[in-house]
C-alpha positions in Angstrom: 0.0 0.0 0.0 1.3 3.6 -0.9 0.2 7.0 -0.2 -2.1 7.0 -3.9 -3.3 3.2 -2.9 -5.2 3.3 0.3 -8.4 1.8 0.9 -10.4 5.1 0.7 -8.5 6.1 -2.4 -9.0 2.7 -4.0 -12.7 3.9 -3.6 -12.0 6.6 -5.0 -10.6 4.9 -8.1 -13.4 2.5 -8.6 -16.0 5.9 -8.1 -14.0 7.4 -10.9 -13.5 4.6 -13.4 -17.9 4.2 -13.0 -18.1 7.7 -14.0 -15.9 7.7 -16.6 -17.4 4.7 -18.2 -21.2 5.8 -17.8 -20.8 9.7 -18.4 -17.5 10.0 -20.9 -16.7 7.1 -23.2 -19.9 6.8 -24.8 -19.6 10.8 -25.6 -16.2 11.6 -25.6 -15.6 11.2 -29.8 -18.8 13.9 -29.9 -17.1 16.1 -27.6 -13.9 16.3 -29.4 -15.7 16.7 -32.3 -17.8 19.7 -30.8 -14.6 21.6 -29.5 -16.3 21.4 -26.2 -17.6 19.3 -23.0 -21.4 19.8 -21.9 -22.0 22.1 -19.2 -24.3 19.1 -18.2 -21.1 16.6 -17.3 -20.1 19.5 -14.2 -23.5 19.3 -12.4 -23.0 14.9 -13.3 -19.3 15.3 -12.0 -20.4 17.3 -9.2 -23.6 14.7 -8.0 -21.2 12.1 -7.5 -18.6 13.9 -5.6 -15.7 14.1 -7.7 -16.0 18.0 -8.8 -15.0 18.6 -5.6 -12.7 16.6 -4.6 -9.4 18.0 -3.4 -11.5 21.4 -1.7 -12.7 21.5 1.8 -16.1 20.4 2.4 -16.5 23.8 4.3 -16.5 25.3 0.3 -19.0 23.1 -1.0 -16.3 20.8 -2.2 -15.9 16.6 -1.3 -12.9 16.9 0.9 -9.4 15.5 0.5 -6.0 17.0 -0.7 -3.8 17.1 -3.7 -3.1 13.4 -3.6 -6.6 12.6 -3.5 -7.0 14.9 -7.2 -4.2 13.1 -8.5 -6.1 9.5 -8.2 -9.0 11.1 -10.4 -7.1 12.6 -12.7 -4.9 9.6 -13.0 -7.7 7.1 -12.9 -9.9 9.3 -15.6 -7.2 9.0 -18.2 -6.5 5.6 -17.4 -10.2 5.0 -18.0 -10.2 5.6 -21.5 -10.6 9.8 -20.8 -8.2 12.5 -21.9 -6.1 15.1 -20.5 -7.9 17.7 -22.3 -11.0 16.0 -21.1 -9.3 16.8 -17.2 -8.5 20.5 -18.3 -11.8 20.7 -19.8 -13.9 19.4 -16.9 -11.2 20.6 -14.3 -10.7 24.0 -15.1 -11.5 25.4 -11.9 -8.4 23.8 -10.0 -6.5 26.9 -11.6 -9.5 29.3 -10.9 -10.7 29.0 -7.6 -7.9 28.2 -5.2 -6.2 32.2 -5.6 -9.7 32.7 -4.5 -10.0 29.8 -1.9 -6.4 31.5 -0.6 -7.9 34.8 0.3 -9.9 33.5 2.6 -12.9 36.4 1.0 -16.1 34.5 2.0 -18.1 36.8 -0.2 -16.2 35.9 -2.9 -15.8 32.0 -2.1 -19.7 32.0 -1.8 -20.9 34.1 -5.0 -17.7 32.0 -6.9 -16.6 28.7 -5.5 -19.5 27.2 -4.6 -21.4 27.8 -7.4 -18.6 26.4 -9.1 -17.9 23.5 -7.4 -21.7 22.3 -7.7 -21.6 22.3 -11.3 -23.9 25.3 -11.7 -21.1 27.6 -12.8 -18.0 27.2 -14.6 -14.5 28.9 -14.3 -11.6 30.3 -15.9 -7.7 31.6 -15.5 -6.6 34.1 -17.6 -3.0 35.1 -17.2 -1.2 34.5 -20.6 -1.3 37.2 -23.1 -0.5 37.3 -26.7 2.6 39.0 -26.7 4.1 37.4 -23.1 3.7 33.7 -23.2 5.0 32.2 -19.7 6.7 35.6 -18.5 4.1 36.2 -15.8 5.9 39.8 -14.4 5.7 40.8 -17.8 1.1 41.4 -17.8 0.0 44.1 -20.1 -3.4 43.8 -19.3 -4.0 46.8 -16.9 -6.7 47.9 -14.0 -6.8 51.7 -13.0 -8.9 52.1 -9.8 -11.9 54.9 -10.5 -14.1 55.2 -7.2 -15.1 51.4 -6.2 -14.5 50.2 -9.4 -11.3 48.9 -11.8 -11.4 49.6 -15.1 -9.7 46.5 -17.3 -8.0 46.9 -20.5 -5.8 44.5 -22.2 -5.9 41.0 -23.8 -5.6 37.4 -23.1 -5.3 34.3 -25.2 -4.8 30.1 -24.4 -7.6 30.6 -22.4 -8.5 27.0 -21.3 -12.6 27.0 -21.2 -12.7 30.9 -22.3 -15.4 29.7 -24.4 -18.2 28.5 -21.6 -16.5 30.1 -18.4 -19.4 32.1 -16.4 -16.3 34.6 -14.8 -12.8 34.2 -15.2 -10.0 35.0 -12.3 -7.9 36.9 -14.1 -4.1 38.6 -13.7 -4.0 42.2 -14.3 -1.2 45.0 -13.6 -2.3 47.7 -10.6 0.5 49.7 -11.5 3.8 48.6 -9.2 2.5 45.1 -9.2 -0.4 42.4 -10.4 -3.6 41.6 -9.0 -6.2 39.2 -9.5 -9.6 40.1 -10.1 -12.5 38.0 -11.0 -14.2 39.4 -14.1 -18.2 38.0 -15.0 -18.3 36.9 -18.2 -21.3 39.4 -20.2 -19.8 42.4 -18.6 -20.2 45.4 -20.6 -16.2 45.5 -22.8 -15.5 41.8 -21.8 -15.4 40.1 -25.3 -15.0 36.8 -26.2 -12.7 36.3 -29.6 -12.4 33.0 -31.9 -12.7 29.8 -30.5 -8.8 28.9 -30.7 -8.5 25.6 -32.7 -5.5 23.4 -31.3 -3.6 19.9 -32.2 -4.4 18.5 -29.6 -7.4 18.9 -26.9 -10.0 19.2 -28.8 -12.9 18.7 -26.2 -11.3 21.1 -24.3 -12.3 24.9 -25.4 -9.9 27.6 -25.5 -10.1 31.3 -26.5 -9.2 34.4 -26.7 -10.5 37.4 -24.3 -10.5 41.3 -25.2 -10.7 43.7 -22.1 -12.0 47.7 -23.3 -12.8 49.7 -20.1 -14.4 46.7 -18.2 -15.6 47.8 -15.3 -14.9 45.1 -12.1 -15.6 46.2 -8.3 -12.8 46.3 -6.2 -15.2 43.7 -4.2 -14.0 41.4 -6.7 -10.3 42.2 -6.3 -8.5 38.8 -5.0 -6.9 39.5 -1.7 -4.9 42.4 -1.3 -3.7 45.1 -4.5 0.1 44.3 -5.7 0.2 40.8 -4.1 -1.3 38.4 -7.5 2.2 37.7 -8.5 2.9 35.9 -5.2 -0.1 33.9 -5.8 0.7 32.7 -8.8 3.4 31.7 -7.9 2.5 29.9 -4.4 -0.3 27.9 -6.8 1.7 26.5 -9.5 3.4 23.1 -7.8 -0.4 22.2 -8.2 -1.4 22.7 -11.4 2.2 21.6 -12.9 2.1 18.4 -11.0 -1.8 17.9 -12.1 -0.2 18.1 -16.0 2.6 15.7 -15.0 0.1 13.3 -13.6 -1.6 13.7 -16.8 1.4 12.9 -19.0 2.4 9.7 -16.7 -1.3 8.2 -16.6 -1.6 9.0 -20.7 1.9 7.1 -20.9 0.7 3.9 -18.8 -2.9 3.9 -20.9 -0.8 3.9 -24.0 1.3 1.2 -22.8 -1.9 -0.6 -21.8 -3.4 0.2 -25.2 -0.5 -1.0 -27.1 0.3 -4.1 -25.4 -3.4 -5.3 -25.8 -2.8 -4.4 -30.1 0.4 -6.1 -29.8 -1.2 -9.2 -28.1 -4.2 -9.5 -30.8 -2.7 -8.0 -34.0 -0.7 -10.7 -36.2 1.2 -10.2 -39.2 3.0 -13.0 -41.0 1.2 -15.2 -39.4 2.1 -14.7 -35.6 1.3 -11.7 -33.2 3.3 -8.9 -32.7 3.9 -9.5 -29.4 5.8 -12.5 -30.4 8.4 -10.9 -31.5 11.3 -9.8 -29.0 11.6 -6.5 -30.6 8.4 -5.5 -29.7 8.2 -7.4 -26.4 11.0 -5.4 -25.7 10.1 -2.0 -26.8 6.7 -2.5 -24.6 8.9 -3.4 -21.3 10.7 0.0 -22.4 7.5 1.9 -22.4 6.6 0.5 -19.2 9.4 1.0 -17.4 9.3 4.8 -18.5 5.4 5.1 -17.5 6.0 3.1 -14.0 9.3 5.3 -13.1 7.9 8.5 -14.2 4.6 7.9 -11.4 6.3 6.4 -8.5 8.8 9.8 -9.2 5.6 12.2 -9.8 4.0 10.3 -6.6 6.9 10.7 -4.1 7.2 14.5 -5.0 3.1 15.0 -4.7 3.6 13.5 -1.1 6.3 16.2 0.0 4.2 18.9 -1.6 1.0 17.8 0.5 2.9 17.4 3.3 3.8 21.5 3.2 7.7 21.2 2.0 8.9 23.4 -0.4 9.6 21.5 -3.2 9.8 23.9 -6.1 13.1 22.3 -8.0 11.8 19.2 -7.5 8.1 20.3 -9.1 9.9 21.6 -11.8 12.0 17.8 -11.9 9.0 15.9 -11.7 6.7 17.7 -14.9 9.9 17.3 -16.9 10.4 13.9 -16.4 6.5 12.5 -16.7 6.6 15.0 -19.9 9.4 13.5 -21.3 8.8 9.8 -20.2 4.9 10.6 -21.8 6.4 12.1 -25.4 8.6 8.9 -26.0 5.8 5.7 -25.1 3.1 8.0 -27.1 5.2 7.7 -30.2 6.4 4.4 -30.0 2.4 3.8 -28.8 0.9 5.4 -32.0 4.3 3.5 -34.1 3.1 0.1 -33.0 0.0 0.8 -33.9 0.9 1.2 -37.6 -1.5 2.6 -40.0 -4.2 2.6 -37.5 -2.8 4.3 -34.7 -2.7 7.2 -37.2 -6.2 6.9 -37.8 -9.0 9.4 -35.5 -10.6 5.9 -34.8 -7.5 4.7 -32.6 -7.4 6.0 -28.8 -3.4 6.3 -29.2 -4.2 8.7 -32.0 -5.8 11.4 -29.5 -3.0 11.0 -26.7 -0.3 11.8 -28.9 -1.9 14.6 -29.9 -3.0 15.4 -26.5 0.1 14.8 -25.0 1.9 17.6 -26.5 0.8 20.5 -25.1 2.3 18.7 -21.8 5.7 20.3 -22.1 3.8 23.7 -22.8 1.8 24.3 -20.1 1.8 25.4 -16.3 5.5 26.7 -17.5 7.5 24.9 -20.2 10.0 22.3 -20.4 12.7 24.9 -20.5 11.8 27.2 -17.8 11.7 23.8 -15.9 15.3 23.4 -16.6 15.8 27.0 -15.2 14.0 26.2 -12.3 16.2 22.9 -11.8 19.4 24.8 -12.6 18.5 27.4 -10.0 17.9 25.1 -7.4 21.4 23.2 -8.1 23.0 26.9 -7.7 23.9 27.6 -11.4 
């Protein structure tokens, strides 16, 4: 038994592979196809518990911690879901906790709990056209006038811009950045194309134009000048949620392809047969199985309260990398019909790439890591 395999969390698993089975896998083609997930599977994610899980009952949420978020995000994709069907779904693990951190009860109640019953849906918008992952560098800008802010500026990659009801989103109060959260169908707030991707498809992303949007300070997030910090304080989450994401989509692929390997034959006996292959699976294993036992041992400092950031940083990079290789040998096994929309492998390896992209990239990673050894 490990910290991700205790009784309670095996529950967990089995609650989570149901509701993936019932609610997803009979849809989830459609929903790629659509560019979007219902609004429908929140409230259905929500009835069962697992919207919530990882936020404090006291919110509205199920209870349990980051390790507890990590078996349903692992056990979704290793279901036969997606990792954009996570960020899709899961969008609010980047929304709400700046908000959860502030400790604002009017804005936890008009906000979170709505949110985290399904009824309402959430964004982050921090990433701007012109400054990618350099966070300092925020254009968008918020000039106090009486009780209100008025927001100008522009942000783009914006994971569920599309169907978000508000968005918590990182604007620059003159000598620093705060987060405010901005209601969708404000007067100014507009919502741009639907940003078509490689990979994600379910999961809807856009861009969002900001011309004298007028916010109340009510709905400033904790005090002016200090959204940088909670940024910050708030990534180790979300960049161990996408390395989580790129393990479990490496162990479904190796589960995927060893199942082909098993059944498909070619000159008369099955793939598997042969020692290249049997070998090239055990490679793809041992990559998948190293990469969560190293993601799972850093997730258990984290929710323990160390600070772990150079290890965070270690731990995305190697799921990411350990992800990229098994998806390509994955979809290369396959042959011909791993290339094909009708092959699972097909969407993870297009999935997969925006891994090593998001919540900071592989390189800034390395900075991170090279910092922390003193370079």
């Amino acid at each position: 038994m490990t910290i991700v395999d205790t009784p309670e969390r095996r529950q967990l698993r089995e609650l989570t592979r149901s509701f993936v089975t019932r609610e997803v896998l009979p849809h989830l083609d459609g929903w790629e196809r659509a560019g979007e997930v219902p609004r429908a599977l929140h409230a259905a994610a929500a009835k069962v518990g697992l919207l919530g899980v990882g936020f404090e009952e006291s919110v509205g949420g199920s209870g349990g911690d980051l390790l507890d978020s990590i078996v349903v995000t692992e056990e979704i994709i290793r279901s036969g879901g997606s990792s954009g069907l996570v960020a899709a779904l899961f969008t609010h693990g980047i929304a709400l906790p700046h908000v959860l951190a502030s400790g604002n009860g009017d804005l936890i109640d008009r906000y979170v709990r709505p949110t985290l019953a399904g009824t309402t849906i959430g964004a982050l918008a921090v990433t701007e056209p012109d400054g990618g992952s350099d966070v300092a560098g925020i254009r968008t800008k918020a000039r106090r006038d009486g009780d209100d802010y008025l927001v100008n500026g522009s942000k783009t990659y914006i994971t569920s811009g599309i169907r978000a009801d508000f968005v918590t989103t990182a604007v620059s109060t003159g000598s620093g950045l705060s987060l405010l959260v901005i209601d969708k169908g404000l007067p100014g707030l507009t919502v741009g194309r639907r940003l078509e991707k490689l990979g994600w498809h379910c999961s809807d992303t856009a861009e969002l134009s900001f011309v004298d949007v007028r916010v109340p300070v009510a709905n400033r997030v904790g005090e002016e000048h200090t959204g940088f910090l909670a940024i910050m304080q708030h990534f180790a989450a979300e960049r161990l949620s996408l390395a989580t994401q790129a393990y479990a989509t490496a162990q479904r692929c190796v589960e995927l392809t060893t199942r082909w390997c098993r059944d498909r034959s070619t000159f008369g006996r099955p793939l598997a047969s042969r020692q290249l292959v049997r070998h090239r699976l055990a490679e793809m294993h041992t990559r998948a199985e190293s990469a969560r036992a190293y993601v799972h041992e850093v997730a258990g400092r984290v929710a323990a309260g160390e600070p772990v950031v150079t290890e965070v940083a270690m731990a995305k990079n190697v799921a990411v990398a350990a992800c990229a290789e098994v998806v390509d040998a994955a979809l290369q096994l396959h042959g011909g019909f791993g290339y094909l929309r009708d092959a699972e492998v097909e969407r993870h390896y297009r999935d997969s790439r925006i891994l090593g992209i998001g919540g900071g990239t592989t390189e800034i990673m390395n900075e991170i890591i090279a910092k922390g050894m003193g370079l």
